[in-house]
C-alpha positions as a Markdown table, in Angstrom:
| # | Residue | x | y | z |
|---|---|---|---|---|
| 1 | Unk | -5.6 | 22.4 | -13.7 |
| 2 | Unk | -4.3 | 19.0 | -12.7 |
| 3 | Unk | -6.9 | 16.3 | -12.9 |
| 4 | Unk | -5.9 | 13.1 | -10.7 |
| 5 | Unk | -6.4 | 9.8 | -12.1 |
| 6 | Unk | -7.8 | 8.3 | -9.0 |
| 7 | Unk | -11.4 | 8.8 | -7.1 |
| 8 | Unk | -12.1 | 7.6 | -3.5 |
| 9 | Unk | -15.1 | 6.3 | -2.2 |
| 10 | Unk | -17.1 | 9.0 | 0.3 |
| 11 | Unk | -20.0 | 8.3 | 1.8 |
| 12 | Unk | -21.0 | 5.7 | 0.0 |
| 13 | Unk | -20.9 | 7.4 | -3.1 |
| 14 | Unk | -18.1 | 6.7 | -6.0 |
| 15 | Unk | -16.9 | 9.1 | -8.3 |
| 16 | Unk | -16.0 | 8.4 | -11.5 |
| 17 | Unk | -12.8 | 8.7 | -12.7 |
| 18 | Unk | -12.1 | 9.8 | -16.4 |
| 19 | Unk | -9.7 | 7.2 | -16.5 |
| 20 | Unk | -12.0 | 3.9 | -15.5 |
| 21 | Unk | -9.0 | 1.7 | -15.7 |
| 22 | Unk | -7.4 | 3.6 | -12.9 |
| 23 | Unk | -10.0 | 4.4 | -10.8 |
| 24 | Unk | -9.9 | 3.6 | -7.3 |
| 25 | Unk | -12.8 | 2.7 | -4.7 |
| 26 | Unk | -13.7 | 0.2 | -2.0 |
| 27 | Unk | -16.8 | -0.3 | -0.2 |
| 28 | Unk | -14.9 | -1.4 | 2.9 |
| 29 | Unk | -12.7 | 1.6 | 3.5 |
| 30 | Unk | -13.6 | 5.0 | 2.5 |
| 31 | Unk | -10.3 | 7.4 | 1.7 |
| 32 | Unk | -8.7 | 4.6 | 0.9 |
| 33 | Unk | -6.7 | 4.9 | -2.8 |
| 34 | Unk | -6.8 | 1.8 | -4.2 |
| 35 | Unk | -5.6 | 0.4 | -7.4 |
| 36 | Unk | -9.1 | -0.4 | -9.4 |
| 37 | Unk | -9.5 | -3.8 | -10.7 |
| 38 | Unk | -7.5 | -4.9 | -7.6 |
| 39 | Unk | -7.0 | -4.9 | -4.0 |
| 40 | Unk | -3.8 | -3.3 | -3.9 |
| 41 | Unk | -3.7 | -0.3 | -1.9 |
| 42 | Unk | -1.6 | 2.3 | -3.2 |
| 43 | Unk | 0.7 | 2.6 | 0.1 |
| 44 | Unk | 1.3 | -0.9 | -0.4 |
| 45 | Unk | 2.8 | -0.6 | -4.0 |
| 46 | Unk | 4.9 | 2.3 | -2.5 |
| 47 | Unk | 5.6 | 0.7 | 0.9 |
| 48 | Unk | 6.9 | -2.0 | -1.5 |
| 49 | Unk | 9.0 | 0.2 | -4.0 |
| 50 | Unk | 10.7 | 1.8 | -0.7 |
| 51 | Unk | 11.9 | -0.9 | 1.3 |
| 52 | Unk | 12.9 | -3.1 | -1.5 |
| 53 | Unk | 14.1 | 0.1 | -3.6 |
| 54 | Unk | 12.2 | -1.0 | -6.6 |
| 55 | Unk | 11.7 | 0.6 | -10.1 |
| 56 | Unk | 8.4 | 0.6 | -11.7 |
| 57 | Unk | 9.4 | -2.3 | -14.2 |
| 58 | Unk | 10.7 | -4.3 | -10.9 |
| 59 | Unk | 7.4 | -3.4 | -9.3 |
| 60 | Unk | 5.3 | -5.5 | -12.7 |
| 61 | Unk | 7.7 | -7.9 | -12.6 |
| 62 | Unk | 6.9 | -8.5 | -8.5 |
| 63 | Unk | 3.1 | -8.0 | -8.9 |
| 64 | Unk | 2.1 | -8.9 | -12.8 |
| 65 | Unk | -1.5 | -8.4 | -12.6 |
| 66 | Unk | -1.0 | -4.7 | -12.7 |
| 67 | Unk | 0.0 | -3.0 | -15.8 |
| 68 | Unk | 2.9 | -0.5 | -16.0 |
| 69 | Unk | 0.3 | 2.2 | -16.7 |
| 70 | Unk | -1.3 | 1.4 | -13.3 |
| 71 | Unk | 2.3 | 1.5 | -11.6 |
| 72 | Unk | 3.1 | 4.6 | -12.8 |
| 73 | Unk | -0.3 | 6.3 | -12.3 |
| 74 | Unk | -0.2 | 4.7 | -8.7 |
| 75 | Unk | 3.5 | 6.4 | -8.3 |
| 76 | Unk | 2.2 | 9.8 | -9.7 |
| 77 | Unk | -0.9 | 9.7 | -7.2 |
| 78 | Unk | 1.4 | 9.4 | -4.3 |
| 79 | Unk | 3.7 | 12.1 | -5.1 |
| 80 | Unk | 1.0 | 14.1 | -5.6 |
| 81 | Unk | -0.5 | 13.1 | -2.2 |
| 82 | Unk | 2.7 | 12.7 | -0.4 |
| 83 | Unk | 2.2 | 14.2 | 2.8 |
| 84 | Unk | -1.4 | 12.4 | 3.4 |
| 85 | Unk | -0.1 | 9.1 | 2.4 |
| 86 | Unk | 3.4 | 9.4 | 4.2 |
| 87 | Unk | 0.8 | 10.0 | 7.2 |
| 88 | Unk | -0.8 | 7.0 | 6.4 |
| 89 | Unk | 2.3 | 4.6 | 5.4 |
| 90 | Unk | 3.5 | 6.0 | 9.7 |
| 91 | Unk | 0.5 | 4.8 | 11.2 |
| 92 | Unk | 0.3 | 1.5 | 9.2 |
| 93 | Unk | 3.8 | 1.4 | 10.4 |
| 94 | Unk | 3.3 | 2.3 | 14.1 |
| 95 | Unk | 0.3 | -0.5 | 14.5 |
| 96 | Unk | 2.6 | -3.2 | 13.1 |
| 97 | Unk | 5.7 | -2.1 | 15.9 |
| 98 | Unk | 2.6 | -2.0 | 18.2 |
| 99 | Unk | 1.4 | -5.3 | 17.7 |
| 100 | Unk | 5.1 | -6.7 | 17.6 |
| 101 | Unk | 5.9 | -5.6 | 20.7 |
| 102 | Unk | 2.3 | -6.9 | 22.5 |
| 103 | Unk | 2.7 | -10.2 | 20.5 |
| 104 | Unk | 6.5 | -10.6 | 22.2 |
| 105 | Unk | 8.6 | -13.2 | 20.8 |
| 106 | Unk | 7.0 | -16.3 | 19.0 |
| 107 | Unk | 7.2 | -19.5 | 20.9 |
| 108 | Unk | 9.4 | -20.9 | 18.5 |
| 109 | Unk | 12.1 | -17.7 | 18.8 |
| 110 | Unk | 11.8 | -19.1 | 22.5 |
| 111 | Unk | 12.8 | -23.3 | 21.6 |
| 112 | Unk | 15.3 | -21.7 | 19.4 |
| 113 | Unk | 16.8 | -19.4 | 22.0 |
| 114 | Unk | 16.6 | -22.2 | 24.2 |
| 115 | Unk | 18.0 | -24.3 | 22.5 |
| 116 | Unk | 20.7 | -21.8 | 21.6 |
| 117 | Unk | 20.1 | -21.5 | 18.1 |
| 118 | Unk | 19.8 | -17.7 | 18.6 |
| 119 | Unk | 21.1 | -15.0 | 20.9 |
């Protein structure tokens, strides 16, 4: 029986991990995994490790406040929870192209283009 080292906040009500240190919960967002002790969402440390193909110890040295015990608890609960947070890591992904593409170029990518500084 495989006991996860992370709890999420439901309705209000946290759970209690049996491995405080690692817990996760925030009032804000429920389902949510979150690094406890920190605001670091857990999609964010692996967002991180995949597009800057990052090992754990480069992970501590990047973000020093968490221990290499959270790291690697933080990788192991995403492997475990792969396919919810893949879900989740495209979404986050799609609002960002979203709001890209309704933002359109920064007026300084305009003066620069203009100025023909960029093509």
């Amino acid at each position: 029986m495989s006991t996860s080292l992370f709890t999420l906040e439901r309705s209000g009500l946290t759970a209690v991990s049996q491995s405080p240190p690692l817990a996760l919960a925030n009032p804000h967002q429920v389902d949510v995994p979150y690094i406890a002790g920190t605001t670091m969402k857990v999609v964010e440390l692996v967002m991180a490790q995949k597009a800057h193909g990052w090992s754990p110890e480069e992970l501590h040295f990047q973000h020093p406040y968490l221990s290499m015990s959270q790291i690697h608890s933080a990788l192991a609960y995403y492997w475990e929870h792969k396919e919810t947070l893949d879900t989740d890591m495209a979404r986050r992904l799609a609002y960002v192209e979203q709001a890209r593409q309704e933002a359109g170029p920064s007026p300084l990518v305009e003066r620069l283009r203009e100025q023909g500084l960029l093509e």
